[in-house]
N, C-alpha and C positions, 0 to 999 in steps of 0.2 A: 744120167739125168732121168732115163724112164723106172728106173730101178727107186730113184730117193722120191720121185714124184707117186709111185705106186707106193711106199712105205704112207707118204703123207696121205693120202688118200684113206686108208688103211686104219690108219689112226684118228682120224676126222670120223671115218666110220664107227668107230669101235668107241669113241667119246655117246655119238648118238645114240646107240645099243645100250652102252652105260646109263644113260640119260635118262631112254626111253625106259628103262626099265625102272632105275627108281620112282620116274613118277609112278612106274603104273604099278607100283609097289606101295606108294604112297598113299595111291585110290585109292586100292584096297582097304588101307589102315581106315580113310576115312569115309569108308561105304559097310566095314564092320559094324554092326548092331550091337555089341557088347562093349560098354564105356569104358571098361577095364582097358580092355584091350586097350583100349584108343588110348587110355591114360598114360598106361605101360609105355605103350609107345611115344606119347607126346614126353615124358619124364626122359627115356632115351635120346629121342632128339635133342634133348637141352641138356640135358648133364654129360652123354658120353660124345655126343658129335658136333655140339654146338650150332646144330642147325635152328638159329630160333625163329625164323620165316617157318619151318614143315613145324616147329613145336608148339607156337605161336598159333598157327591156322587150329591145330586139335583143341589146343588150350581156350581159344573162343570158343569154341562151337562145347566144349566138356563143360567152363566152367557155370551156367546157369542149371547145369544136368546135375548135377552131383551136388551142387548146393545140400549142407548139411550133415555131408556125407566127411569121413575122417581125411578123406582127397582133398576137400577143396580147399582146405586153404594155401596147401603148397602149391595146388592148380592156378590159385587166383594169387598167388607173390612169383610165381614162375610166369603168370602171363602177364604180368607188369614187366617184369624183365626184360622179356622179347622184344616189347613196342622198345625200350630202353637200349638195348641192343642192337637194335636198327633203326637207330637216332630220332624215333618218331617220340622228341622231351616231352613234349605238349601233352602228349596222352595220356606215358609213362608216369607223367605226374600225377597225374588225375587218377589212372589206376593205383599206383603206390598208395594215395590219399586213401582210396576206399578201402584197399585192404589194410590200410594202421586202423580206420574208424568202424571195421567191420571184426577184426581182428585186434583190438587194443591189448589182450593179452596173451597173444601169440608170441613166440620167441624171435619172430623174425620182423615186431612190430614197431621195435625203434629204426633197425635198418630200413627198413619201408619208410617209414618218416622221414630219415637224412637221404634217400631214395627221391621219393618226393620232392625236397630241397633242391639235392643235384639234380634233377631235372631240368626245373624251373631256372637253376642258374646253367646249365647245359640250352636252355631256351633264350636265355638273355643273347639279344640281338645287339649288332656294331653299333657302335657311339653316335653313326649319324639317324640312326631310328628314333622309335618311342620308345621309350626305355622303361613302359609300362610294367612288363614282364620283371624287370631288375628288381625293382620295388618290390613288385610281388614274392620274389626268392630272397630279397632279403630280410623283409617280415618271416616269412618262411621259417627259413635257419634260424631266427629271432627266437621264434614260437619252439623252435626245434630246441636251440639249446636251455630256454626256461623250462621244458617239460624234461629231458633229461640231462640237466648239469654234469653231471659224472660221464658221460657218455663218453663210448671211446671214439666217439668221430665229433665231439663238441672242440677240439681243437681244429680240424677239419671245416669245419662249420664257422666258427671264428676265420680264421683264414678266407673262405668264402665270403663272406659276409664283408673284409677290408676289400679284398679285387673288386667286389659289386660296386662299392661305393667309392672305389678311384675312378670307374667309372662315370655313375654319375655326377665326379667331381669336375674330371674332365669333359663330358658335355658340357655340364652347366658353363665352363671359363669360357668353353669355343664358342660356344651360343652368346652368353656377351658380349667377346670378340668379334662377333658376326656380327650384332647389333651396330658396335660402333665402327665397323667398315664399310656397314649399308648408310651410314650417316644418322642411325636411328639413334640420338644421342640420349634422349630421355629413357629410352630401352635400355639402352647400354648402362644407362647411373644405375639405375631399377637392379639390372641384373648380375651388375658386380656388388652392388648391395647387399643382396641377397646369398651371392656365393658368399660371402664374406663370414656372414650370417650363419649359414648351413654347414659352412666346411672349413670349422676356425683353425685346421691342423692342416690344411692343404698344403703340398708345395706352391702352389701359386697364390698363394694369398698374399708378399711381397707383390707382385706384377699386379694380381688385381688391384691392391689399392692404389698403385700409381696409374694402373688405366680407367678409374676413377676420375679420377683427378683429370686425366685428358678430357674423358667427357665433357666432365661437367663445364670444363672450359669451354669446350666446343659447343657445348648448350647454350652456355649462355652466349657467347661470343653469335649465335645465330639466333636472340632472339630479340623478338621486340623490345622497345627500350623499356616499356612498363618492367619489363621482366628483369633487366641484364642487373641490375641494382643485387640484389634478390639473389639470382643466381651467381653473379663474380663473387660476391661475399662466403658465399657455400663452397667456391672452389677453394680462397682462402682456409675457411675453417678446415675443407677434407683434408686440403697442404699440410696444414699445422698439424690435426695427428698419424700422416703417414710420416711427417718428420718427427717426431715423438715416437711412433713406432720404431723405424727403420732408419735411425740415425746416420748409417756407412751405407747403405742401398745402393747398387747399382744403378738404380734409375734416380738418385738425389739430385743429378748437376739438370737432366730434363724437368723435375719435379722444381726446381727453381727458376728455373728459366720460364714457366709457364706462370709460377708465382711472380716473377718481374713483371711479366705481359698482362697479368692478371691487375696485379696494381693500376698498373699506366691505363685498364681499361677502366677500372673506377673513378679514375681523376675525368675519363673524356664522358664517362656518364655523368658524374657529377657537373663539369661543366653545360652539357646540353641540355642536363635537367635544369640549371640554371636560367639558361637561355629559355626553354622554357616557360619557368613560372615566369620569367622577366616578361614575356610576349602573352601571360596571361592575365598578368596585371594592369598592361599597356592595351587589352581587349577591353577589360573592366571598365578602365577609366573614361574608355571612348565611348561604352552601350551607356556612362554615365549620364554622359553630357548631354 
């Protein structure tokens, strides 16, 4: 036991010594006064070791120095890389961006552009966020594949560009769904309206228009009676073209059962409208006399 506890020991050590000594190998590269050097060395770090935190660190501090110089531009598309490589999208994108519009005809300035792109869709955040950032990578790739159609990552790009937007396909149906769970019925019409609207090739565009249809019953089924006239008539109409649409649906026998309920609520509006003007009439005739 004192024998394996002394190896470990030993070797905990000798990691340290390891350690210490690269950094302090490291300093030095970055307390040298000659750019070169530092360049040499940041160019090493990223190409043969893959360290892009130590190639990263040269690569800031080199590329405002050498501006101009036949360095910089692989300086400034290698230190886009790094931030990229150590998943910091945000930045990576923003530096990609500068070096395609600093660089527009560099050899490495279409891959900086679809660079750029993945980025921004490497930054698109989970479906229950803002999905600000999505939008923005997919305009992106938009802009990407109109400037280079032939490109060999425009299929790449396309592909990108469908996962963005199942995304925000699927927000927009659960954010509906949410709507009409919190009882926000009018929300909920609005906003399977709209998915309908936005994402006519959805898998869910069968469900949204049947949970349409639930709403708007529920809408009206909760509102004052000025309204329910109005509104039972609108669930009728949405009924008539999701049955026109979706003739065999799965949701056809609820879709008509709400359309029965939906009836029988017209006849008891029509009734108490009656009743109604009946007692508006029977006002009249009394302020008459």
């Amino acid at each position: 036991m004192l024998i394996r506890k002394n190896v470990s020991v030993a070797i905990a050590t000798l990691f340290v010594l390891l350690g210490g000594s690269s950094c302090s190998k490291f300093q030095k590269i970055i307390k040298n006064e000659d750019w070169k050097f530092r360049y040499n060395a940041a160019i090493e770090y990223y190409e043969k070791k893959g360290d892009y935190y130590r190639a990263g660190v040269l690569l800031e501090d080199l590329v405002p120095i050498i501006r101009g110089t036949p360095e910089a531009e692989k300086a400034q598309f290698y230190w886009a890389y790094c931030y990229y490589k150590q998943g910091q999208y945000e930045t990576s994108a923003a530096e990609f961006k500068k070096f395609h519009d600093t660089y527009n005809r560099s050899k490495f300035a279409e891959e900086a552009l679809y660079m750029h792109c993945y980025s921004l869709y490497m930054s698109s955040p989970p479906i229950h966020l803002d999905q600000a950032n999505t939008i923005t990578a997919i305009d992106a790739f938009q802009d990407f594949i109109n400037r280079y159609p032939n490109s060999s990552y425009a299929q790449q790009a396309a592909g990108a560009i469908t996962t963005l937007r199942a995304k925000l396909e699927t927000k927009a149906f659960k954010n509906a769904k949410l709507y009409q769970q919190l009882e926000r019925y009018k929300a909920a019409v609005i906003a399977y309206d709209n998915f309908q609207k936005d994402f006519p090739d959805s898998r869910y565009q069968e469900e949204a228009a049947f949970r349409r249809i639930e709403a708007q019953y529920e809408l009206a089924q909760n509102s004052y009676i000025d309204k329910k006239r109005e509104r039972f008539t609108e669930v009728v109409k949405i009924y008539q073209a999701f049955v026109d649409k979706y003739p065999k649906s799965i949701f056809l026998r609820q879709a008509e059962n709400i359309f029965d309920n939906t009836q029988r609520q017209l006849k008891n509006v029509a009734s108490v409208e009656a009743t109604m003007q009946k007692e508006r009439e029977k006002a009249e005739k009394t302020a008459q006399k």
